[in-house]
TIMI-2910 file (N, C-alpha, C, CB; in pm, 1 decimal, decimal comma, always signed):
<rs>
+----------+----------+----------+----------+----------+----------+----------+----------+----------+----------+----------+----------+------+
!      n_x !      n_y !      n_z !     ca_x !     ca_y !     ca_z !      c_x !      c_y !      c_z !     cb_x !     cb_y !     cb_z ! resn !
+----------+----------+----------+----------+----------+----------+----------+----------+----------+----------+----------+----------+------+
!   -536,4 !   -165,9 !  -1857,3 !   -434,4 !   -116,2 !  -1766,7 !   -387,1 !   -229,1 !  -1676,6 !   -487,8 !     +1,5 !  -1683,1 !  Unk !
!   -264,4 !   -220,7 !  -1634,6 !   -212,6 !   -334,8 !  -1596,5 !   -212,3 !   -288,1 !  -1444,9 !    -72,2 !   -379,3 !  -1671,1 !  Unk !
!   -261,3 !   -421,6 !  -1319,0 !   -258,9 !   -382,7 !  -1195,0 !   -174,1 !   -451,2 !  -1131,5 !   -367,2 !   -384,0 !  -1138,8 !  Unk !
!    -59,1 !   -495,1 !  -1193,9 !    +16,2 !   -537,9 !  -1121,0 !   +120,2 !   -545,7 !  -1026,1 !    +23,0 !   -560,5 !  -1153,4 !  Unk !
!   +168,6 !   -536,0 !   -918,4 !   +232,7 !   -441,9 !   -819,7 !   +214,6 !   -326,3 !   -769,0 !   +317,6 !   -421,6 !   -844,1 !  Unk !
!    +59,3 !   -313,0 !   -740,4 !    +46,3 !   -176,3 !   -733,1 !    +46,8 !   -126,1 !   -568,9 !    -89,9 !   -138,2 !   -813,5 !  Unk !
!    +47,9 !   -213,0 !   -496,1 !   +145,8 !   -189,0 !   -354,9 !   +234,3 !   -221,1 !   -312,8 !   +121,2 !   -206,8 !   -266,7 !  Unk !
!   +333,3 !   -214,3 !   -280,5 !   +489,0 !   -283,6 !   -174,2 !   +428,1 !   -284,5 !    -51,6 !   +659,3 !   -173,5 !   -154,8 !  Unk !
!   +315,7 !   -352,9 !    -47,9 !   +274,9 !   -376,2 !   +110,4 !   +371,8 !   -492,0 !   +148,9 !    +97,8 !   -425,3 !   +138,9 !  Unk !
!   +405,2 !   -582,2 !   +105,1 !   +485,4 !   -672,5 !   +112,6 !   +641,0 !   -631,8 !   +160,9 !   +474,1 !   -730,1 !    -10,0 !  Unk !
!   +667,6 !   -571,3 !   +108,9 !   +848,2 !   -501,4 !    +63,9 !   +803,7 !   -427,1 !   +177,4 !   +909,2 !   -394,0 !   -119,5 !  Unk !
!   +718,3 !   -341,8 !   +191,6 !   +749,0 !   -270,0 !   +361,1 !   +762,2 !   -347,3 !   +439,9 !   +650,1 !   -186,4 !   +434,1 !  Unk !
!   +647,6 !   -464,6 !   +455,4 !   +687,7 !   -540,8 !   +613,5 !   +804,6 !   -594,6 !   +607,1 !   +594,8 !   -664,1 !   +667,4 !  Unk !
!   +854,2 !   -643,0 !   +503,0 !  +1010,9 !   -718,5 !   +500,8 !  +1074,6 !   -606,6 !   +584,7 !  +1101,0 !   -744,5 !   +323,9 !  Unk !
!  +1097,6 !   -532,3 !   +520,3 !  +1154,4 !   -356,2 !   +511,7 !  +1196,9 !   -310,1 !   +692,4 !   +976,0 !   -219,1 !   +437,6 !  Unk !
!  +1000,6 !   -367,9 !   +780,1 !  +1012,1 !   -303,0 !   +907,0 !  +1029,2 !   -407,5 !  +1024,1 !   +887,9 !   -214,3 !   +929,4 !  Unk !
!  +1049,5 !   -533,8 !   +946,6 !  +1041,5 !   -666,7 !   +998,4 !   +952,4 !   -744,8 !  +1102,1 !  +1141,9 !   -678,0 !  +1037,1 !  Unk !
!   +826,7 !   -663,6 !  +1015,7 !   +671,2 !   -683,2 !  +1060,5 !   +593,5 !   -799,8 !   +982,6 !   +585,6 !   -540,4 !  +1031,3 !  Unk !
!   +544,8 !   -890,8 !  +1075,1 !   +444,7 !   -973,1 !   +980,2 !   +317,4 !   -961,2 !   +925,2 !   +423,8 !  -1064,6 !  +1024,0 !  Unk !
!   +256,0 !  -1029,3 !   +864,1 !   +109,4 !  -1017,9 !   +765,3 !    +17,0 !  -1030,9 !   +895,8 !    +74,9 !  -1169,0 !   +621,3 !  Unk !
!    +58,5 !  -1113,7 !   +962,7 !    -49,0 !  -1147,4 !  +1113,3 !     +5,2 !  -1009,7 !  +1224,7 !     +3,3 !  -1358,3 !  +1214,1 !  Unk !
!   +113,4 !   -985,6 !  +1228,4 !   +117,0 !   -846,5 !  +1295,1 !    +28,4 !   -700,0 !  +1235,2 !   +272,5 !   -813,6 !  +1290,5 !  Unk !
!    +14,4 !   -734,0 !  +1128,8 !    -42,3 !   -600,3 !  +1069,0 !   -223,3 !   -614,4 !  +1087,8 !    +13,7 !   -586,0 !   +879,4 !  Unk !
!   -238,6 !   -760,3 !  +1037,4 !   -395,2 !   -756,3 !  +1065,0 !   -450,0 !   -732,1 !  +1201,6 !   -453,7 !   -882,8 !  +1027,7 !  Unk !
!   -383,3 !   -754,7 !  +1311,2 !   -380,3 !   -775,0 !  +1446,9 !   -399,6 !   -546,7 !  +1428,9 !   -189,7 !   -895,1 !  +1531,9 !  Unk !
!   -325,4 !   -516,1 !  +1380,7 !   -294,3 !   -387,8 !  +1406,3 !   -403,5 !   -265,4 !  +1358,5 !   -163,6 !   -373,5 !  +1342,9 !  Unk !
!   -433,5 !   -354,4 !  +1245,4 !   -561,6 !   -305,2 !  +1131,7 !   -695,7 !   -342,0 !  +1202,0 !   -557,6 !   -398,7 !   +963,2 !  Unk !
!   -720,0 !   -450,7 !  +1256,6 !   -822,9 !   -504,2 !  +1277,8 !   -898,5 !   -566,0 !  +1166,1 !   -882,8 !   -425,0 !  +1336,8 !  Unk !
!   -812,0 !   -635,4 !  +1087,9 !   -875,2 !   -710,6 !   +917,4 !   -869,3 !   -870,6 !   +962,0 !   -735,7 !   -677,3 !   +735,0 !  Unk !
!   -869,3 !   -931,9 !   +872,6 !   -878,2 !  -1072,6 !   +855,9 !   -731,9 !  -1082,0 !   +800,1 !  -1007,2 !  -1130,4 !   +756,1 !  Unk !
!   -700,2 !  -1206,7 !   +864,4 !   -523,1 !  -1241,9 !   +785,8 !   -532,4 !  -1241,5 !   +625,3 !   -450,7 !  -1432,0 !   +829,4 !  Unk !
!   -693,8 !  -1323,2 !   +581,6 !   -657,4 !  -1287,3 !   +444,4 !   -627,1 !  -1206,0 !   +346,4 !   -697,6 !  -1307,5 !   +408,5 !  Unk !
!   -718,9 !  -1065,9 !   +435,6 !   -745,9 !   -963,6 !   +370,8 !   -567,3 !   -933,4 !   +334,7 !   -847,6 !   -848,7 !   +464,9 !  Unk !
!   -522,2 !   -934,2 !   +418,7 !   -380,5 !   -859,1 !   +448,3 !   -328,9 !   -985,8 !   +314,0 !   -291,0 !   -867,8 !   +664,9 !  Unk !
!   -281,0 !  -1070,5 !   +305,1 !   -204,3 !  -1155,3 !   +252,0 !   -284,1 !  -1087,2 !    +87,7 !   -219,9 !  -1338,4 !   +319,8 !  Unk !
!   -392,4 !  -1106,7 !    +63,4 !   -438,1 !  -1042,8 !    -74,0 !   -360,0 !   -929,0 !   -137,8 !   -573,8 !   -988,5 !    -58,1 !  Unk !
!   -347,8 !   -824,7 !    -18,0 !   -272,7 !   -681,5 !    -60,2 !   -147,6 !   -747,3 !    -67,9 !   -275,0 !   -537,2 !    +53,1 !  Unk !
!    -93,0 !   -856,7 !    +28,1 !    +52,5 !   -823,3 !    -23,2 !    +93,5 !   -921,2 !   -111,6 !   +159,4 !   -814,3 !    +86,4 !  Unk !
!    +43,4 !   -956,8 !   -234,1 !     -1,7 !  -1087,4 !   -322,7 !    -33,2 !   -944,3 !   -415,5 !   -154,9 !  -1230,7 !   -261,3 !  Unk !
!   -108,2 !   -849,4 !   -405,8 !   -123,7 !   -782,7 !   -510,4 !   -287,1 !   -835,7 !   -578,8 !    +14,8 !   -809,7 !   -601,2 !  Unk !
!   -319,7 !   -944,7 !   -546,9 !   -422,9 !  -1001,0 !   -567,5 !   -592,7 !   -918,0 !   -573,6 !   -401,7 !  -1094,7 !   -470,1 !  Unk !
!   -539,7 !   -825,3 !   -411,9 !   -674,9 !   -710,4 !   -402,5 !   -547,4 !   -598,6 !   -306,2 !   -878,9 !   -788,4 !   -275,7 !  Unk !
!   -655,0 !   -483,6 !   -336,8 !   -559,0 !   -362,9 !   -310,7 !   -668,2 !   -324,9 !   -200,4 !   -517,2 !   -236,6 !   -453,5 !  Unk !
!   -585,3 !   -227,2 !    -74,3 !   -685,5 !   -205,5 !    +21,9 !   -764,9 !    -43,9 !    -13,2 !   -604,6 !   -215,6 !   +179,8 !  Unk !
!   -867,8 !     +6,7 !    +44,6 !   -924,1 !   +108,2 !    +48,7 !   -839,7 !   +238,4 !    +51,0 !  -1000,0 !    +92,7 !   +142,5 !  Unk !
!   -877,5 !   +344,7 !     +1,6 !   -770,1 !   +450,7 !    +41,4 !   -744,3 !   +459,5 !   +207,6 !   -823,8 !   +604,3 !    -15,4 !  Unk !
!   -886,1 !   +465,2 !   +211,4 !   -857,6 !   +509,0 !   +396,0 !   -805,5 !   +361,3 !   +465,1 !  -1046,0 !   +569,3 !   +501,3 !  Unk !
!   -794,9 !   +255,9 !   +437,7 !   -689,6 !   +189,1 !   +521,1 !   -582,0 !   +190,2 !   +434,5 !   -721,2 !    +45,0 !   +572,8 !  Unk !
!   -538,8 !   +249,5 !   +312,5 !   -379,1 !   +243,7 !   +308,8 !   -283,8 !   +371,9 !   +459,5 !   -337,5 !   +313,3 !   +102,8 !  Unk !
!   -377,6 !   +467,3 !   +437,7 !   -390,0 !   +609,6 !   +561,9 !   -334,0 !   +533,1 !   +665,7 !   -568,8 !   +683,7 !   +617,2 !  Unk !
!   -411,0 !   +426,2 !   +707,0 !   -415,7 !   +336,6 !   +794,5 !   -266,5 !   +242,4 !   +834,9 !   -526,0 !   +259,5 !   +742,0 !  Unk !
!   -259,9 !   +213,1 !   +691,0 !   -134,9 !   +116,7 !   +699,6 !    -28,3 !   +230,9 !   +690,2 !   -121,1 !    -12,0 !   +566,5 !  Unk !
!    -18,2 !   +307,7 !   +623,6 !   +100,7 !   +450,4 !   +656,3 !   +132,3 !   +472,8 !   +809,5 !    +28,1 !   +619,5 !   +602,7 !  Unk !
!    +21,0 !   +523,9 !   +878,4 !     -4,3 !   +518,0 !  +1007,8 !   +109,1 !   +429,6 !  +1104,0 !   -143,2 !   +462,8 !  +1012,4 !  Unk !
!    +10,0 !   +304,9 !  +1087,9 !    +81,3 !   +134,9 !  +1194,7 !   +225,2 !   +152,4 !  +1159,0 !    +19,4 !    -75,6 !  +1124,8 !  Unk !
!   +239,7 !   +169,3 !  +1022,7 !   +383,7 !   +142,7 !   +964,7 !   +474,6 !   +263,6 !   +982,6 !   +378,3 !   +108,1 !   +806,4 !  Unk !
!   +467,3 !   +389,2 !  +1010,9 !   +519,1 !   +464,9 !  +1026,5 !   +616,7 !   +456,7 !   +861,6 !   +567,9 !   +453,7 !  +1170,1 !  Unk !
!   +501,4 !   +521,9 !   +741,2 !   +596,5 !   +511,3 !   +618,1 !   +453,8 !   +642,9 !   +566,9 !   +630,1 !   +303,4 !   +511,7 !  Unk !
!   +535,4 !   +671,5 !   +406,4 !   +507,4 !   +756,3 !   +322,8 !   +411,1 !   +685,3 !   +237,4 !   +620,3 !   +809,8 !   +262,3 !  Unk !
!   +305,3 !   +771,6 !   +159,7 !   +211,9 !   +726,8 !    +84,3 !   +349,5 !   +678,7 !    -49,7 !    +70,5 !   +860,8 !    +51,8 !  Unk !
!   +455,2 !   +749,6 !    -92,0 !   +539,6 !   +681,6 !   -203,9 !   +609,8 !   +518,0 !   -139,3 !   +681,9 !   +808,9 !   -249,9 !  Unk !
!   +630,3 !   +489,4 !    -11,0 !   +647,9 !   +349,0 !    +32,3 !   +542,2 !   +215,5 !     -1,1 !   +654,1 !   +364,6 !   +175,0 !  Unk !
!   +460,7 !   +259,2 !    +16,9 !   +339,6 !   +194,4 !    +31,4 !   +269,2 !   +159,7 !   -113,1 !   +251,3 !   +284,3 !   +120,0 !  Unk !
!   +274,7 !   +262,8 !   -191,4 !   +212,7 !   +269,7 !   -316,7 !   +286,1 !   +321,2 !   -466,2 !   +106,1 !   +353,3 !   -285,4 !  Unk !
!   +290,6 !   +199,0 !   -553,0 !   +342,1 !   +200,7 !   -669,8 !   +291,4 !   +311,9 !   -762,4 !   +323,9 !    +79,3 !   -719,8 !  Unk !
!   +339,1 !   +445,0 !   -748,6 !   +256,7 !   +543,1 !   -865,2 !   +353,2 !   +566,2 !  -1001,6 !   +220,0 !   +717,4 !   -791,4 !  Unk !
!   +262,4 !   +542,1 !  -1090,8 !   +331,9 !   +488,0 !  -1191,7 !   +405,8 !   +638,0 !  -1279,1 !   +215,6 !   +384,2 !  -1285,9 !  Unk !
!   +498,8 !   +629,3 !  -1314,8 !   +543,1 !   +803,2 !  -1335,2 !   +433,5 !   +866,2 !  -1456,3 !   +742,7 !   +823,7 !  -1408,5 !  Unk !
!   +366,8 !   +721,2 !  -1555,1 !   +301,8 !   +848,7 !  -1708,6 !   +161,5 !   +892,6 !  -1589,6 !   +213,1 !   +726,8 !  -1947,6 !  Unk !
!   +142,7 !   +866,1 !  -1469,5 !     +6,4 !   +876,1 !  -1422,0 !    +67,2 !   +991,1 !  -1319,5 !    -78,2 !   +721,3 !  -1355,6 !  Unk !
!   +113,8 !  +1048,9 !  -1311,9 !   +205,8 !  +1153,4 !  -1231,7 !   +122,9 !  +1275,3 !  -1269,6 !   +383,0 !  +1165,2 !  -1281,4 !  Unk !
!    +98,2 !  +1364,2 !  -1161,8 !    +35,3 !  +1463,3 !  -1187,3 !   +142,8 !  +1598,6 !  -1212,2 !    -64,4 !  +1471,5 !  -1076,4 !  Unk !
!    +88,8 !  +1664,5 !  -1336,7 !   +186,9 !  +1755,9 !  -1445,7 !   +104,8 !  +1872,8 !  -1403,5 !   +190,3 !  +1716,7 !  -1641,0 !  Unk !
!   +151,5 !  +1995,7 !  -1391,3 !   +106,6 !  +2105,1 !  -1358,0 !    +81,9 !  +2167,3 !  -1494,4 !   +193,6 !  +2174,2 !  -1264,8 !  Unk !
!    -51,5 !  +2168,6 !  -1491,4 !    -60,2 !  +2280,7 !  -1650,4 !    -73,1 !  +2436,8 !  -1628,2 !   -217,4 !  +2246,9 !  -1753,2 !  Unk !
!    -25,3 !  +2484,5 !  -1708,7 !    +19,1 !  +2616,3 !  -1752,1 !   -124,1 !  +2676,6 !  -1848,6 !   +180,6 !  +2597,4 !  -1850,2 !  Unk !
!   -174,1 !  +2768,5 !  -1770,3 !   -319,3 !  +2838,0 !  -1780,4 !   -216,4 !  +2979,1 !  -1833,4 !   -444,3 !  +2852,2 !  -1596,4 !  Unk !
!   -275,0 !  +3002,0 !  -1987,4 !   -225,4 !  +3116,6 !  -2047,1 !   -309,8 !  +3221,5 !  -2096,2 !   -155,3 !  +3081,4 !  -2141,3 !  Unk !
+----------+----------+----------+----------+----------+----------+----------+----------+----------+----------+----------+----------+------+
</rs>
């Protein structure tokens, strides 16, 4: 499975015209940590994406690439 782009952590801060050092400051992480997610390199925890939704005032679909075949389909119980 391919993990590539699997956050716009990047594309939001452009987006809110927030920096990588504004967000760690906000998170309480390490600058690297932050630059990893938005590199795509490492992805953060569920509960600090919560987190980064939060600071950022955005939607879990802003934040996170869900890929449409991984889309949850309602099945039909007959």
């Amino acid at each position: 499975m391919e993990h590539k782009d699997l956050n716009r952590l990047k594309v939001v801060l452009a987006e809110k015209k927030k920096t990588n050092k504004w967000l760690c400051e906000q998170l309480g992480v390490n600058p690297t940590t932050v630059s990893k997610w938005c590199t795509n390199s490492s992805q953060p925890s569920v509960s600090m994406v919560f987190k980064v939704m939060e600071v950022l005032d955005v939607n879990i679909g802003q934040v996170i690439n869900i890929p449409k075949k991984h889309s949850c389909k309602t099945v039909s119980h007959r």
